[in-house]
C-alpha positions as CSV (number, residue, x, y, z in Angstrom):
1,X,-54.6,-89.4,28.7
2,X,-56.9,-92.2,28.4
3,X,-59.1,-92.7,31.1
4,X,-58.9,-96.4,32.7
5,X,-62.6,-97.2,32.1
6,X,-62.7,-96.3,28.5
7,X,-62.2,-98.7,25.7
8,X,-60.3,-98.3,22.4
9,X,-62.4,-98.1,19.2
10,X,-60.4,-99.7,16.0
11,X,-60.9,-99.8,12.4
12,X,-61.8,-103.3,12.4
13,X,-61.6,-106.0,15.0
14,X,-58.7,-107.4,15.9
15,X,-57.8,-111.0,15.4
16,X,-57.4,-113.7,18.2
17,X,-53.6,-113.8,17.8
18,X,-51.2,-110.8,17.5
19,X,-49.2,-111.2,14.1
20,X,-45.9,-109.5,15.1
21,X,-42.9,-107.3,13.0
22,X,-39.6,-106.7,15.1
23,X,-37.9,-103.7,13.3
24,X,-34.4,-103.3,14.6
25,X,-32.7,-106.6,16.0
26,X,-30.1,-105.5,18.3
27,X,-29.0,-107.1,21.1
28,X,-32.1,-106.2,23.3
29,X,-34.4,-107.5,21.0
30,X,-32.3,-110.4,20.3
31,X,-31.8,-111.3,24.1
32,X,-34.8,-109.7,25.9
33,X,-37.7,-109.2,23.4
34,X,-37.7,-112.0,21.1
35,X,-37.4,-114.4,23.5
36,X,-40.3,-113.2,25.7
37,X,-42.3,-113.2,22.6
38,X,-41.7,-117.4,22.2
39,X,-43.6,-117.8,25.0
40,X,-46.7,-115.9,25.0
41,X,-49.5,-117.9,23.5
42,X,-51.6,-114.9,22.0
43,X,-48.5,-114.0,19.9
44,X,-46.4,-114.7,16.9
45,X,-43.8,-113.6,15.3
46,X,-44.1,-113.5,11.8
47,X,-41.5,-110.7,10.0
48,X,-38.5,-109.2,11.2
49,X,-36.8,-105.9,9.7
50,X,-33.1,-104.6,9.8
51,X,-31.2,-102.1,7.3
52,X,-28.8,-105.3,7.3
53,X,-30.1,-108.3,5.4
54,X,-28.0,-110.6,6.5
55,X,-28.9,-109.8,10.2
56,X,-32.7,-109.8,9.8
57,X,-32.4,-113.4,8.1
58,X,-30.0,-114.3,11.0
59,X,-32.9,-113.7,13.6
60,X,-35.5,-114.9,11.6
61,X,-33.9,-117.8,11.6
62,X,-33.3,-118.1,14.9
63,X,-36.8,-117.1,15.8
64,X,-38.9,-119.1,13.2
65,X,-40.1,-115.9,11.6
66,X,-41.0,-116.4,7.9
67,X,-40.4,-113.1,6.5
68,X,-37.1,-111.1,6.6
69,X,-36.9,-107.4,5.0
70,X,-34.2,-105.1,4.8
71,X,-37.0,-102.8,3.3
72,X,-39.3,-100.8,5.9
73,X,-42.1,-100.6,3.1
74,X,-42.2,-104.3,2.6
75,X,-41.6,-105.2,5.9
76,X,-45.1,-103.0,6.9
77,X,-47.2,-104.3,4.1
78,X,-46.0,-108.5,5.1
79,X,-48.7,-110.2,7.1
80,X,-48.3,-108.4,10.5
81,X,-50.8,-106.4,12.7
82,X,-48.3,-104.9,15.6
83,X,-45.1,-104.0,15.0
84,X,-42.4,-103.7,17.7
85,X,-39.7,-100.6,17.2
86,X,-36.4,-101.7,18.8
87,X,-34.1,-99.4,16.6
88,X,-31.5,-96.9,16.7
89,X,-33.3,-94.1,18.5
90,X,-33.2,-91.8,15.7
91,X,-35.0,-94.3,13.6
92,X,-38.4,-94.2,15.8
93,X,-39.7,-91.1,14.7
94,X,-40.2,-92.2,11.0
95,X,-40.6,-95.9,11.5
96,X,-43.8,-95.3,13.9
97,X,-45.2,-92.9,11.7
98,X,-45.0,-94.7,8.4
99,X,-46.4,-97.9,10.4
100,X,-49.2,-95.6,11.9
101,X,-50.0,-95.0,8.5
102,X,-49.8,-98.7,7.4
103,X,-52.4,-99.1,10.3
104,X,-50.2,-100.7,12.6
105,X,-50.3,-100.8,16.4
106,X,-47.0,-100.4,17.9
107,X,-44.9,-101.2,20.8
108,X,-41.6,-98.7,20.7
109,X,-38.3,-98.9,23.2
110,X,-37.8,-95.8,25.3
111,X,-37.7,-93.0,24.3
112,X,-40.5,-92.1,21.9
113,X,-38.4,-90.0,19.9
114,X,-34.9,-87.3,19.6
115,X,-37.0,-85.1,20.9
116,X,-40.5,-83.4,21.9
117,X,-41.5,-82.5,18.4
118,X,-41.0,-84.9,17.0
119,X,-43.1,-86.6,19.6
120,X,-46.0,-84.5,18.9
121,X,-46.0,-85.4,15.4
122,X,-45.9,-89.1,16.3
123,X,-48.8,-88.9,19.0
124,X,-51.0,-86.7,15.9
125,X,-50.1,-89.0,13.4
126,X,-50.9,-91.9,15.6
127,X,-54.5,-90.6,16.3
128,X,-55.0,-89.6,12.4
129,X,-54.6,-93.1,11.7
130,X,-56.5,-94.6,14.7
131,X,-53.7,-96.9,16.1
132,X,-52.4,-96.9,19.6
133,X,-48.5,-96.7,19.7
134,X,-47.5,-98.2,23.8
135,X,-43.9,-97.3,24.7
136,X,-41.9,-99.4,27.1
137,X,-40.9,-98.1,30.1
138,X,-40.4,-101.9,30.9
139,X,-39.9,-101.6,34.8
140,X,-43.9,-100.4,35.1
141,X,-44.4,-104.3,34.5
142,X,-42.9,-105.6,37.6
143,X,-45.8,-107.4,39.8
144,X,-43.8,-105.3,43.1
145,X,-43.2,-102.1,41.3
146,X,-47.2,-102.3,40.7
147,X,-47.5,-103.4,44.2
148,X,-45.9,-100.5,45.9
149,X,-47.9,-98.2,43.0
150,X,-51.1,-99.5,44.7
151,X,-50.0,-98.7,48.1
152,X,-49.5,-95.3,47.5
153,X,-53.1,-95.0,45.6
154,X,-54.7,-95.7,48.7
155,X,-52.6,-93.7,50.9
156,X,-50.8,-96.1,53.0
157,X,-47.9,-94.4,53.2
158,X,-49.3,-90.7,53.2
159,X,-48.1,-87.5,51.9
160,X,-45.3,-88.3,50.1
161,X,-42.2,-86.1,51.1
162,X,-39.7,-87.6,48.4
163,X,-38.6,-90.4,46.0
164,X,-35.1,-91.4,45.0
165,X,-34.0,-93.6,42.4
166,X,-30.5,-95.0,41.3
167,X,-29.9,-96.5,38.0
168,X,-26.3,-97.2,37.7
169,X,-24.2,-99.4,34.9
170,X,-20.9,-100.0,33.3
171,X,-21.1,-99.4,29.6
172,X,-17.5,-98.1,28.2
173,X,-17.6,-95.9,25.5
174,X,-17.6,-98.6,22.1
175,X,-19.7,-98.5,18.5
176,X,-23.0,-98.8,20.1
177,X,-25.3,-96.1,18.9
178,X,-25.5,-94.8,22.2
179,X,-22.7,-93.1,22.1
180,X,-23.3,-91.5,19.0
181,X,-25.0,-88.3,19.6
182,X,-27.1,-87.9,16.3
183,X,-28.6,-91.3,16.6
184,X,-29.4,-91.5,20.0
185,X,-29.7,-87.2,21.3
186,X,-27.5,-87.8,24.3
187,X,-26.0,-90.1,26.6
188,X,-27.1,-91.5,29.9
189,X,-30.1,-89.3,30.8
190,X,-31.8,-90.7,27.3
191,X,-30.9,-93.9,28.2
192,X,-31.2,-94.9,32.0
193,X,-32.1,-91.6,32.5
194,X,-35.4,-91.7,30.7
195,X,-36.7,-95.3,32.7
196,X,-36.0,-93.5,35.9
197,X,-37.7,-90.5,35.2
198,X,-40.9,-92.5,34.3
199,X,-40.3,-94.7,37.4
200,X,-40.4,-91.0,39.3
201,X,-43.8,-89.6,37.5
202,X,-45.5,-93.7,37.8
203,X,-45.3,-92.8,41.9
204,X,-45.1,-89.5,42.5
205,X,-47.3,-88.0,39.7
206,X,-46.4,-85.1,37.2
207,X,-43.1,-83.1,37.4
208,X,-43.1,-79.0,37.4
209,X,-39.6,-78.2,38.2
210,X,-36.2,-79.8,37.6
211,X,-32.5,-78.7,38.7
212,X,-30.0,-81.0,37.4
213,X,-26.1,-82.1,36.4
214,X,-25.0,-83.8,33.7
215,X,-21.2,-84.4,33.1
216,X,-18.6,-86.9,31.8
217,X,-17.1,-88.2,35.1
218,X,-15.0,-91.5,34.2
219,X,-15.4,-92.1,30.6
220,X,-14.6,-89.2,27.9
221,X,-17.0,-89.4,24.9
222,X,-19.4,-87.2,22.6
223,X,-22.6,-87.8,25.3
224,X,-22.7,-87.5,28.9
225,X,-21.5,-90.9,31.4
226,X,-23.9,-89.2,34.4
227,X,-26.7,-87.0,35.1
228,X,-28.3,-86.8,38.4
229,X,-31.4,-84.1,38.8
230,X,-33.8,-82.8,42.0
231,X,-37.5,-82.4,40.9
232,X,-41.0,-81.2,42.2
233,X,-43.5,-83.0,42.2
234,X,-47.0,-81.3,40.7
235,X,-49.2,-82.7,43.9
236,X,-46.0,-81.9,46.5
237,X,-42.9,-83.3,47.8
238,X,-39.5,-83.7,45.7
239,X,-37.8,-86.6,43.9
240,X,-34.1,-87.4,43.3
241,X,-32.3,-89.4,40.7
242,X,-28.9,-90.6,39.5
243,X,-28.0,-92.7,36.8
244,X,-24.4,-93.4,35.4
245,X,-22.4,-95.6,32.8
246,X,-19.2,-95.6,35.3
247,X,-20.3,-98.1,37.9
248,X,-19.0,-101.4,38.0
249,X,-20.5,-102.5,40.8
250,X,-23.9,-100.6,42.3
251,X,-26.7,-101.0,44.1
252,X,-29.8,-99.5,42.3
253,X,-32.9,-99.0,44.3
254,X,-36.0,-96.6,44.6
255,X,-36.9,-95.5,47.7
256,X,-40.6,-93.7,48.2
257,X,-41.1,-91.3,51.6
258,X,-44.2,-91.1,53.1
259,X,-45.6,-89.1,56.1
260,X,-46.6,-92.8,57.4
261,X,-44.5,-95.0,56.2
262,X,-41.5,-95.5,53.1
263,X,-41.7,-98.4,50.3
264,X,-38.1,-99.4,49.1
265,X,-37.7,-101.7,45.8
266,X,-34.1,-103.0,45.3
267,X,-33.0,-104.7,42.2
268,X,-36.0,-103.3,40.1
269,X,-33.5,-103.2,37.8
270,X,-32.8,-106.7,37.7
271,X,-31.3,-108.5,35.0
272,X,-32.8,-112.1,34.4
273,X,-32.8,-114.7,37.2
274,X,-31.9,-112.3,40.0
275,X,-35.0,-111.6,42.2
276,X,-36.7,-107.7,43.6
277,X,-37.0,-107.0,46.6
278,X,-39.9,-104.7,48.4
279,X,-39.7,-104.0,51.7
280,X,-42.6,-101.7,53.0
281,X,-42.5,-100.1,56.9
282,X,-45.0,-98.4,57.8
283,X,-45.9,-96.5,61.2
284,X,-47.1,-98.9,64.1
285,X,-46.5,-102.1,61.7
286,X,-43.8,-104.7,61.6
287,X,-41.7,-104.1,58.2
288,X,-42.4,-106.6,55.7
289,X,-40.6,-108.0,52.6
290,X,-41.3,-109.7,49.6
291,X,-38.9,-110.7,47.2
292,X,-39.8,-111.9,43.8
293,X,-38.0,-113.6,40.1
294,X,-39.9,-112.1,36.9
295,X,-39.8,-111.7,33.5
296,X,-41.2,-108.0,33.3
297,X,-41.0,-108.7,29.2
298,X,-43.3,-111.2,29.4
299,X,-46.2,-109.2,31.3
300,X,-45.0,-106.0,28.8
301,X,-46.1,-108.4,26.0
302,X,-49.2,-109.8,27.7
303,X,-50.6,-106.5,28.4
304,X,-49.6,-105.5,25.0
305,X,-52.1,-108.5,24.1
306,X,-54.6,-106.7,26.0
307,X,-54.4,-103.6,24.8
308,X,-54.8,-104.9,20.6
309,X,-56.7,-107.6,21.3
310,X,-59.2,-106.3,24.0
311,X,-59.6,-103.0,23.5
312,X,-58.0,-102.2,26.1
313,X,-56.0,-98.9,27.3
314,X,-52.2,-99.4,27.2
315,X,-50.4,-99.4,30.4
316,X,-47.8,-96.4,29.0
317,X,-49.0,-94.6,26.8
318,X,-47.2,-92.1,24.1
319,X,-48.5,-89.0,25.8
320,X,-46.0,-90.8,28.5
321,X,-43.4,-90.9,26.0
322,X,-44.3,-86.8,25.5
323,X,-43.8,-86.4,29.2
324,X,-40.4,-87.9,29.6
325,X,-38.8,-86.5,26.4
326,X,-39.9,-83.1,27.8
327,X,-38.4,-83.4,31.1
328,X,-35.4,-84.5,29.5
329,X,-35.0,-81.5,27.4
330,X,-35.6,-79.4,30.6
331,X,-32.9,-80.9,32.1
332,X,-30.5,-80.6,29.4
333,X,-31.7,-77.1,28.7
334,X,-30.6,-76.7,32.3
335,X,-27.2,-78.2,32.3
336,X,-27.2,-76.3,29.3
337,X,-27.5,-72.7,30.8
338,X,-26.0,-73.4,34.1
């Protein structure tokens, strides 16, 4: 891990403004990403990339990018310096490593890779080629969710005995990659699974033990609609999780356990326009709560700014992305043999 107080050391010096590449223009992207990206002032959007022409000139277009590609090769050697990865997960492993070798920096969606490997080959190639690759594990942003990180830094809620987390959603079975096993390496867990998992390690440090169920309660496909796991934490106390594609209707929360005191975030999962909620009660204090409305893109892209304009060290970084993948794979492995 990089240490906070070092800085990065590039090639060359970075320009004032980020020149961006968007590879992958899904619905995410398209709705979440790109939109974010209008706004910030140190960024521009400059080339987009899909396997579909037709699709990559669509949100060019619509974004005022000047360069569409449905070549990868072309797309990296346009005039861009970062490139954001929002494809199919089975595209990231080769799409960050031939940008890592085109010298680009790189912003990928969750997770790093199919699988631990080939995140080790990424992080290597990554370092060969002296670029810094950030993956987003978007809910780290959230000016509450750093809030209540900071209160447990200093203690203020002691020893903690145990975190939960709920991530629930109601995503039917259709064509989306996601429920195509070779693209995306599994269902649920990969997908919500892999955010709460990060959200787990962010506040209760590293993991050393997971028991766990994964299973296909409402909806029958070829990857799992649930998965729920117990885990230890490295420094003490224990953390639960749940995340589903059954709910219609749920309430998803995270819920931190002190000795003195418990921090509870609701709707950290928000979707635009609906506001999070931190309420912290601690011993011998009147509970407080704060609510706020955020665009957690928007402060993913500003400290992406930081990070390749500044030098400095990115807020999640791909040894991260190695962490998560590998708890995932314990707790398939343990599904697995159970």
């Amino acid at each position: 891990m990089i240490s906070s107080r070092s800085r990065l050391k590039f090639k060359s010096p970075m320009p004032r403004r980020l020149k961006w590449g968007v590879a992958g223009c899904g619905q995410f992207a398209e709705n979440y990403f790109l939109p974010a990206l209008q706004l910030a002032q140190r960024s521009k959007l400059v080339s987009v990339f899909s396997h579909d022409i037709k699709r990559s000139k669509n949100i060019a277009s619509k974004f005022s990018a000047p360069n569409a590609f449905d070549d990868y090769d072309a797309f990296l050697s346009s005039d861009i310096d970062t490139v954001y990865i929002s494809s199919k997960n089975s595209d990231h492993h080769w799409q960050i490593i031939k940008a890592a070798k085109a010298g680009k920096n790189i912003v990928c969606e969750k997770p790093i890779a199919i699988n631990s490997t080939q995140a080790e080959e990424i992080i290597e190639e990554c370092k060969k080629n002296n670029v810094v690759l950030l993956i987003n594990y978007l809910h780290r942003f959230h000016p509450l969710v750093q809030k209540a990180k900071e209160l447990i830094d200093k203690n203020m809620i002691g020893k903690i005995i145990s975190i939960s987390a709920s991530y629930n959603i109601d995503l039917s079975p259709n064509d989306n990659f996601r429920f195509n096993k070779e693209l995306s390496g599994g269902g649920v867990l990969r997908d919500l699974g892999s955010q709460v998992i990060d959200m787990l390690r962010y506040f209760g440090g590293e993991i050393t033990d997971v028991k766990a169920y994964m299973d296909n309660v409402i909806y029958k496909s070829d990857v799992e609609d649930f998965a729920s796991a117990i885990v230890k934490f490295e420094k003490g106390g224990y953390g639960y999780f749940s995340v589903s594609y059954n709910a219609k209707k749920a309430n998803n929360r995270i819920e931190v356990i002190g000795r003195n005191g418990s921090l509870s975030i609701e709707n950290y999962l928000t979707k635009r326009n609906q506001a999070t909620k931190l309420i912290i009660d601690l011993h011998n204090e009147a509970k407080k709560v704060f609510r706020k409305r955020t665009n957690k893109m928007s402060f993913l892209i500003r400290s992406s700014q930081k990070t390749f304009l500044k030098h400095e060290p990115p807020a999640v970084t791909a040894e991260d992305g190695l962490a998560n993948m590998i708890l995932i794979e314990k707790i398939e492995n343990h599904c697995l043999h159970n």
